[in-house]
C-alpha positions, 0 to 999 in steps of 0.5 A, a space after each residue: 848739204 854741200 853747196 858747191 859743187 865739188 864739195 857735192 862730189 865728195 859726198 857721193 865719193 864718201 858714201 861709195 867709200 864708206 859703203 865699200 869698207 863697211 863691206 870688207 870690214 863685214 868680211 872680216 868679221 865673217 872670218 873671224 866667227 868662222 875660226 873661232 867656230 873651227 877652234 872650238 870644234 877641235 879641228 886644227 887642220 881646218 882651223 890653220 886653214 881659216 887662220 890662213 885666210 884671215 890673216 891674208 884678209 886683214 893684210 889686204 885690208 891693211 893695205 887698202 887702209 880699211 883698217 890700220 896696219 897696226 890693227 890688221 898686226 894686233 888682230 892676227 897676233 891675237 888669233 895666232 896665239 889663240 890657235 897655238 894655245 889650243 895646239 898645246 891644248 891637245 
């Protein structure tokens, strides 16, 4: 345990730190299970839309550096051509 007394501060800013990412980082995975849920059940339409709102999760995660932004690109990259390869599919 810290001694001094900022050092004490940090610890309390950390856990709220790491308790806010682990929250939008859940999110995310909420996202993800539901497009792939949507992909499998053979309708695009609301499949783009869950694409849509995933995408838009990631870069904002990005953006508050919960996630690199390299990883948010890599992410969306993947699903995209996983959405594309079932609109060839069909």
């Amino acid at each position: 345990m810290a001694n001094i007394k900022s050092a004490k501060k940090r610890v309390l800013i950390e856990r709220e730190r790491r308790i806010a990412n682990n929250s939008v980082k859940s999110e995310i995975k909420t996202y993800i299970k539901k497009f792939k849920a949507d992909l499998t059940s053979a309708d695009l339409a609301k499949a783009e839309d869950s694409y849509k709102k995933l995408a838009s999760r990631l870069d904002s995660a990005a953006r508050e550096n919960v996630i690199h932004q390299n990883s948010a690109n890599r992410k969306k990259a993947h699903f995209a051509k996983m959405l594309d390869d079932a609109k060839r599919a069909q």
